[in-house]
C-alpha positions in Angstrom: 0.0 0.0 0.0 1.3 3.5 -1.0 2.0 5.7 2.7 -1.4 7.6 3.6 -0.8 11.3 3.0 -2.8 12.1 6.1 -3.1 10.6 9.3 -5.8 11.7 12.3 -8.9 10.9 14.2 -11.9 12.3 13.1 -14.1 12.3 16.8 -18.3 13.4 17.3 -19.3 13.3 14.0 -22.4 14.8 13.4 -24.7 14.2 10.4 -28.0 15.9 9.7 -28.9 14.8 5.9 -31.6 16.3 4.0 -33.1 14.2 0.5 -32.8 17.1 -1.7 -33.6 17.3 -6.3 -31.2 15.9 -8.5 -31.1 18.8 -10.5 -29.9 20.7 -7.7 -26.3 18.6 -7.7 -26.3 17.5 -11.4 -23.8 20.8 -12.6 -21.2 20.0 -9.6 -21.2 16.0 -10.1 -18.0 15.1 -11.8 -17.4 13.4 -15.0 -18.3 9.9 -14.8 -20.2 9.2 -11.7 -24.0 9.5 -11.1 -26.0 9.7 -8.0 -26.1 7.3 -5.3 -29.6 7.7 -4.8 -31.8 5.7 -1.4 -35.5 5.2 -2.7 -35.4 7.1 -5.3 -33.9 9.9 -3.7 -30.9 11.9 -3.8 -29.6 13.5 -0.4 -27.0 15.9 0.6 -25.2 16.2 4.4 -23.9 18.8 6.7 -21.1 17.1 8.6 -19.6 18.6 11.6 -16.8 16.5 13.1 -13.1 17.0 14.7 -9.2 16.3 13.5 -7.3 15.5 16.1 -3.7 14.3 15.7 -3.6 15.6 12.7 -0.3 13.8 10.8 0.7 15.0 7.6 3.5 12.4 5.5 3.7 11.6 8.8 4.7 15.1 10.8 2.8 16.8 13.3 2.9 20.6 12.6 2.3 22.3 16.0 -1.1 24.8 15.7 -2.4 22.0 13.2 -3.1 19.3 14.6 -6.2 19.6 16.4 -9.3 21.9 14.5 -13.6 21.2 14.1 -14.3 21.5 10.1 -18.4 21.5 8.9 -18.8 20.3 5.5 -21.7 20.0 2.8 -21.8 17.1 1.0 -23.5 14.7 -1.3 -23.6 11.1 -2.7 -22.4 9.3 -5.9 -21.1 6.1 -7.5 -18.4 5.1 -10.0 -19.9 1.7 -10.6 -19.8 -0.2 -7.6 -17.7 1.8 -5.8 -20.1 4.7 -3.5 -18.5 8.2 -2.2 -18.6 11.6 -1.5 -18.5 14.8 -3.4 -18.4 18.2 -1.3 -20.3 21.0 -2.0 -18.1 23.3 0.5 -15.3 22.4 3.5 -14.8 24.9 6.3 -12.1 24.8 8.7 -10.7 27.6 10.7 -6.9 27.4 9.5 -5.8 28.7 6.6 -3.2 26.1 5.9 -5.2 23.1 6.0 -7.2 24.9 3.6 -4.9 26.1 1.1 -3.1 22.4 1.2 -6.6 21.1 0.7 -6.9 23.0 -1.9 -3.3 22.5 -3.7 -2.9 18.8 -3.6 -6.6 17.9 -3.3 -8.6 20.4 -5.7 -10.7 20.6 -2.3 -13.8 23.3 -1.9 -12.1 24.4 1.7 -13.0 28.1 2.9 -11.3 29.3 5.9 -13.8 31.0 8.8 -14.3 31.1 12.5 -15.4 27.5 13.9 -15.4 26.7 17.4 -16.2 23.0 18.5 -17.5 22.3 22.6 -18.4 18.9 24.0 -19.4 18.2 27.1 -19.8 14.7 28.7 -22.8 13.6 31.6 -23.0 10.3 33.1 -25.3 9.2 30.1 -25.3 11.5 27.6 -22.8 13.5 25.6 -23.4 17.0 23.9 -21.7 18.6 21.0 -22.1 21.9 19.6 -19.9 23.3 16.6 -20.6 26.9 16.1 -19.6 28.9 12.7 -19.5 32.5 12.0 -20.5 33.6 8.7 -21.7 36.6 7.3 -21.7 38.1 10.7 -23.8 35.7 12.1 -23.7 32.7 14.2 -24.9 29.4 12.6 -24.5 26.6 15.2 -25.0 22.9 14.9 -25.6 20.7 17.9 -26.7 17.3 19.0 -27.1 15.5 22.5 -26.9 11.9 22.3 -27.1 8.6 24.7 -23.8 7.0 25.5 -25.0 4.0 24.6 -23.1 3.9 21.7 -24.1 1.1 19.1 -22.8 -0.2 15.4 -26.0 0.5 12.9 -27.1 -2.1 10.8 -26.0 -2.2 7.1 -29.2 -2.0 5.5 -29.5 0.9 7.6 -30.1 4.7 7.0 -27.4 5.4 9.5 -24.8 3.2 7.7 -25.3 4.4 4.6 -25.2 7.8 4.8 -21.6 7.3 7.2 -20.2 4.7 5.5 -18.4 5.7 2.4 -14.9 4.3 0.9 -14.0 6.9 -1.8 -13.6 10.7 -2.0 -14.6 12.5 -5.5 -13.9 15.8 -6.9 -12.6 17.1 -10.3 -9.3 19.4 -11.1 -9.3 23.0 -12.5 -9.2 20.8 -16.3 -12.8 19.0 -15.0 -10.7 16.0 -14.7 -12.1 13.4 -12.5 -10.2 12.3 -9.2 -10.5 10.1 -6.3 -8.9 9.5 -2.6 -9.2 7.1 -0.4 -10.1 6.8 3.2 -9.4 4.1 5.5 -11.0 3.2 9.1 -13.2 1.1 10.6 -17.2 0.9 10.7 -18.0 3.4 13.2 -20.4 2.7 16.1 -22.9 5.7 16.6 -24.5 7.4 19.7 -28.7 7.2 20.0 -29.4 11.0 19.0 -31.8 12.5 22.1 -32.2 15.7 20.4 -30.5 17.9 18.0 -30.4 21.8 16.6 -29.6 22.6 13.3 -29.7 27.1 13.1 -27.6 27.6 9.6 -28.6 30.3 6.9 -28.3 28.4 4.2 -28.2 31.1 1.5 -25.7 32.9 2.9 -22.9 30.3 3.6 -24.1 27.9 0.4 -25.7 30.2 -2.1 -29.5 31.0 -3.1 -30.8 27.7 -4.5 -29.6 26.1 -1.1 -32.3 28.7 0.5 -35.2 26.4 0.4 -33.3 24.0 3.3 -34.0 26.9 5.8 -36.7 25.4 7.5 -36.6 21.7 5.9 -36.3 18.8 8.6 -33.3 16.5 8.2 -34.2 12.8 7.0 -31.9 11.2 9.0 -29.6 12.5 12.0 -26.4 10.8 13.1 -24.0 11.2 15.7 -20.8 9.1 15.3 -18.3 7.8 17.5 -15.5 8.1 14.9 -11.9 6.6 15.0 -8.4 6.8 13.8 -8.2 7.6 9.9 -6.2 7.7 7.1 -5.9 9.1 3.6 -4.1 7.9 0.7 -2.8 9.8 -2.6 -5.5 11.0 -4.9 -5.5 9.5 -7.9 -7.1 9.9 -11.9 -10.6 8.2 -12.0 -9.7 5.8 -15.3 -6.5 5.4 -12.7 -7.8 2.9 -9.8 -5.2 1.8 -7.4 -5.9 -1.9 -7.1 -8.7 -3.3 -4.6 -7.7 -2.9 -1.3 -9.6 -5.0 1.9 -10.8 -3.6 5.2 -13.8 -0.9 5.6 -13.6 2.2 3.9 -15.6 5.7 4.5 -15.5 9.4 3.7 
């Protein structure tokens, strides 16, 4: 196997997918994939999660290792093979970003984004809070720590679950990464706030997800992750075993 170009733990993961028209992603889905639809439907996510540990090649640069990022994303397939395109990535340091968006061809903006979690005997609460536009948009979740593995056929696995990474070069060339760790268990969600003004951090045709209700809600556990070299769509590194996700 080729050395992962990044190394970390992505920790709290919280996903609050909406089921959205295709028309709305077909102009960003890259050359050669289609949707990864779920009855019919196609869906996007906003992801709010945690790098910690950060390694990159292998080195920990002091000041960044440890940052919250909230992405928007959506689902597609090359064949068999399901992933991830991203709409937008937001982290709160500019390096990650502009790396990001060197080697990867990654969406990254750079803006304030605080993470807070706080743990009770049998619950645990995490709240990521974004400011944009002059505003605060803030995501949070409270769930049980009862923390369990979903089932496959599940909503909850198949909106977490994910082996490949998609997105297209400045050319519209089609690339892909890959990301390695194990099936994540997930934590009951109890309740969960989603206050985001989705024209102004997404653009106006995301307005009408204002007031929509997710579909689905997850809160996951995460684990240890790592990232190998992009690579040309027609250019597939060989099968590899073990669980994959984005």
């Amino acid at each position: 196997m080729p050395r992962p170009f990044l190394t970390c733990e992505w920790r709290n993961l919280f996903l609050a997918t909406y089921a959205v028209p295709p028309a709305l992603l077909q102009s960003r889905l890259p050359s050669g994939l289609e949707l990864d639809t779920r009855d019919g439907n196609a869906f996007v996510s906003l992801v709010a999660f945690q790098f910690v540990n950060t390694r990159v090649l292998g080195v920990p640069w002091p000041g960044y290792r440890h940052f919250p990022e909230l992405n928007l994303r959506f689902y597609v397939r090359h064949r068999e093979e399901r992933g991830v395109v991203f709409v937008r990535e937001i982290v709160n340091q500019r390096l990650i970003a502009w790396m990001a968006r060197a080697i990867y061809h990654e969406p990254y903006r750079v803006a304030p984004l605080t993470c807070a979690c706080a743990d009770k005997e049998d619950a645990r609460t995490i709240e990521y809070r974004l400011t944009w536009g002059g505003r605060k948009q803030v995501l949070r979740v409270v769930g049980r720590m009862e923390a369990y593995l979903p089932d496959p056929a599940s909503d909850e696995h198949f909106f977490k679950e994910h082996r490949w990474g998609f997105g297209r070069t400045r050319r519209g060339q089609t690339i892909r990464y890959e990301v390695v760790h194990p099936p994540w268990k997930a934590f009951p969600v109890e309740s969960f706030g989603v206050d985001l003004d989705w024209g102004a951090v997404y653009g106006r045709e995301w307005e009408p997800l204002r007031n929509a209700v997710p579909m689905s809600t997850v809160f996951a556990v995460g684990s240890s992750v790592a990232v190998y070299p992009k690579g040309h769509l027609l250019d597939a590194s060989p099968e590899r075993t073990g669980s994959y996700s984005v």
